[in-house]
KEFI-402297 format. One record per atom (N, C-alpha, C): atom name; x, z, y; residue in one letter. Coordinates in steps of 0.2 Angstrom, whole numbers, m for minus. Layout:
at/c1/c3/c2/aa
CA/X/Z/Y/a .
...
END
This chain:
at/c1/c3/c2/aa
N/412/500/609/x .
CA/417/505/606/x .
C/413/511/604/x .
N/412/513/598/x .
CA/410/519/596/x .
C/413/525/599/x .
N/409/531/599/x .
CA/413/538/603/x .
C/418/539/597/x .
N/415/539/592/x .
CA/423/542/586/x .
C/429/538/590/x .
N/429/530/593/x .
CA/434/527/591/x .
C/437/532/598/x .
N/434/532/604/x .
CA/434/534/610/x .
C/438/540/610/x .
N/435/545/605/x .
CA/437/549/606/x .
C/443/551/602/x .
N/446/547/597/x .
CA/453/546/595/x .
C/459/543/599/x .
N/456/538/601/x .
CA/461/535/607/x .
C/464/539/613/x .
N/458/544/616/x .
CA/459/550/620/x .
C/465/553/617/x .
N/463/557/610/x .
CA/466/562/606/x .
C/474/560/608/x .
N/476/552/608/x .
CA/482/550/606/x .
C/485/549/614/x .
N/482/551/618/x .
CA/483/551/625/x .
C/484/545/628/x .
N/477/540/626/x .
CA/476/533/628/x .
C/476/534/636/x .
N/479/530/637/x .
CA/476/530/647/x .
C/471/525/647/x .
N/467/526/651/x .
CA/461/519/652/x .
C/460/515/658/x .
N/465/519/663/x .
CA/465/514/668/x .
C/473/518/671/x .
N/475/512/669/x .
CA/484/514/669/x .
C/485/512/679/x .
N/482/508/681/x .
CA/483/509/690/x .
C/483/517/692/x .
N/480/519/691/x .
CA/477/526/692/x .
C/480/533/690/x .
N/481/531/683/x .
CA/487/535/680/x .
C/493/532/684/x .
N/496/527/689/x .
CA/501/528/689/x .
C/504/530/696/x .
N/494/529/702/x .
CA/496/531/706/x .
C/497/541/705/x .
N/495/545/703/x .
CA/496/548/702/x .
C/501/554/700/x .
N/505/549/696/x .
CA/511/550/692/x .
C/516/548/698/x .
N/517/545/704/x .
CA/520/543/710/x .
C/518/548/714/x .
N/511/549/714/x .
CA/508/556/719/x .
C/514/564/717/x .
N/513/564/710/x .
CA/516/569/708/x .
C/524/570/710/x .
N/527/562/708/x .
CA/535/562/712/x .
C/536/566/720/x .
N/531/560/722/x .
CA/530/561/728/x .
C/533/569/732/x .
N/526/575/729/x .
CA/526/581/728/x .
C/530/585/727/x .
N/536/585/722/x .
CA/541/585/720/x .
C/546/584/723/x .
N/549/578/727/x .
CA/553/577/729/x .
C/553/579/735/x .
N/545/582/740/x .
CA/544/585/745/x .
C/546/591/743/x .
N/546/596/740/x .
CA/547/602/736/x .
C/555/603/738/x .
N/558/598/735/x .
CA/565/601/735/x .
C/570/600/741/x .
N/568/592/746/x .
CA/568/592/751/x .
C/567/594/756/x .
N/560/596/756/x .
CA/558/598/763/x .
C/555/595/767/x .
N/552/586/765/x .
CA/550/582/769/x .
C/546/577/763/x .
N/542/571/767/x .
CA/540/564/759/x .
C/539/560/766/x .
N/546/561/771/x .
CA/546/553/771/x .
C/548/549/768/x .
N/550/542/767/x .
CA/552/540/762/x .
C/560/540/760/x .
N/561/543/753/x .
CA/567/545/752/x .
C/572/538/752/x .
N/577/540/751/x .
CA/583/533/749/x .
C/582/528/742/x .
N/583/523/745/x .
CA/581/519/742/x .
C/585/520/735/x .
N/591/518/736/x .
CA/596/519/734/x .
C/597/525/728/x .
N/593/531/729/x .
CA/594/536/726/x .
C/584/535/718/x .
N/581/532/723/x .
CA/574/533/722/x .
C/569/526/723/x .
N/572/521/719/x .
CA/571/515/721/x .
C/564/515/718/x .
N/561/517/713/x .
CA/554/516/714/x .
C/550/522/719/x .
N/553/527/720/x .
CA/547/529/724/x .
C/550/529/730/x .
N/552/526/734/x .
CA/555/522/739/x .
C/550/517/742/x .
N/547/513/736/x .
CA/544/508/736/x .
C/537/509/737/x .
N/536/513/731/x .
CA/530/520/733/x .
C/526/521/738/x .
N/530/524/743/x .
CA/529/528/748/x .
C/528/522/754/x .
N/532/515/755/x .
CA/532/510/757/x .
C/525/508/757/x .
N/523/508/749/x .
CA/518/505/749/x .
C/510/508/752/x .
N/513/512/750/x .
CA/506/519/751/x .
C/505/519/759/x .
N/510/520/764/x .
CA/510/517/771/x .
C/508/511/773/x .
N/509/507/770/x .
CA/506/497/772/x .
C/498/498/770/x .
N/496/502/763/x .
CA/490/501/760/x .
C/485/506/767/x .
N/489/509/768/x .
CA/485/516/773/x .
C/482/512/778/x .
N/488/508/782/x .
CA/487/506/788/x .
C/482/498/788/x .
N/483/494/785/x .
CA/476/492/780/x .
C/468/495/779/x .
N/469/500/776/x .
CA/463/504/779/x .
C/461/502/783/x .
N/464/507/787/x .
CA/463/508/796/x .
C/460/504/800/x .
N/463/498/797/x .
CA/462/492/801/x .
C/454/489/799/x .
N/453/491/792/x .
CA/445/488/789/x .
C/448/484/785/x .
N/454/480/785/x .
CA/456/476/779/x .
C/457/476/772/x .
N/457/473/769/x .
CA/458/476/762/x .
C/463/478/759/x .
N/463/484/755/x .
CA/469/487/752/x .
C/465/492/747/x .
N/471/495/743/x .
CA/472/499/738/x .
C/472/506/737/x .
N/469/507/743/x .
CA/470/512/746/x .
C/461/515/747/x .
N/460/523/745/x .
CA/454/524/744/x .
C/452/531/748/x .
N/448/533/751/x .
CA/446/540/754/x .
C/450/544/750/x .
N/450/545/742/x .
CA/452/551/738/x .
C/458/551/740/x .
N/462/546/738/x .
CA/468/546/739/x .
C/472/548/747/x .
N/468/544/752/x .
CA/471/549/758/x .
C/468/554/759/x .
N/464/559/755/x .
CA/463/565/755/x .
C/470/569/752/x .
N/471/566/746/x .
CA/477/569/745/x .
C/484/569/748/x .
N/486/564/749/x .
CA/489/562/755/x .
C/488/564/761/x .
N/485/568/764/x .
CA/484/571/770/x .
C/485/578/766/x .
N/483/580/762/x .
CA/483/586/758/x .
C/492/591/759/x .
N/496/585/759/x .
CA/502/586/758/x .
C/506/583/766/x .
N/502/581/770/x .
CA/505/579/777/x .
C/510/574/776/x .
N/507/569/771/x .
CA/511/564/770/x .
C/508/557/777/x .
N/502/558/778/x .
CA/498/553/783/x .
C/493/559/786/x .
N/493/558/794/x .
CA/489/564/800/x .
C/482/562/796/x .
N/480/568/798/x .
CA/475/570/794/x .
C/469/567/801/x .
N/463/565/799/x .
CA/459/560/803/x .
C/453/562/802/x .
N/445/562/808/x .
CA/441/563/805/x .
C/436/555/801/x .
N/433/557/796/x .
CA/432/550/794/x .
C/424/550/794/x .
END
């Protein structure tokens, strides 16, 4: 792909790697709905059913980690996550 094309797809606010854009965009909720509550453990489901699920997940992938198994789960990301005292901050 040529940079012109690259860089009109950008212009139109192409995502390139839409995993990442979305954990992000859940990061954000996440942060958000810690803001207005006063907590991110996992909200009601009921009320917050994707990020309900979110937050389940991001908990299972963590502890996965931990363990040296595979998961979705990346140093950055539990940086940011510990950033926000979403999972205890650990030496690594």
């Amino acid at each position: 792909m040529t940079d012109q094309r690259i860089g009109r797809l950008e212009a139109i606010g192409f995502v390139w790697d839409a995993h990442a854009r979305s954990w992000e965009q859940h990061f954000e909720e996440l942060k958000e709905f810690q803001r207005c509550n006063g907590h991110n453990r996992a909200p009601p489901y009921q009320e917050y059913p994707e990020l309900a699920t979110w937050v389940k997940s991001q908990r299972r992938q963590y502890k996965l980690f931990l363990k040296g198994q595979k998961s979705q789960m990346t140093r950055e990301r539990i940086a940011a996550l510990e950033a926000i005292g979403f999972v205890e901050k650990r030496s690594h």
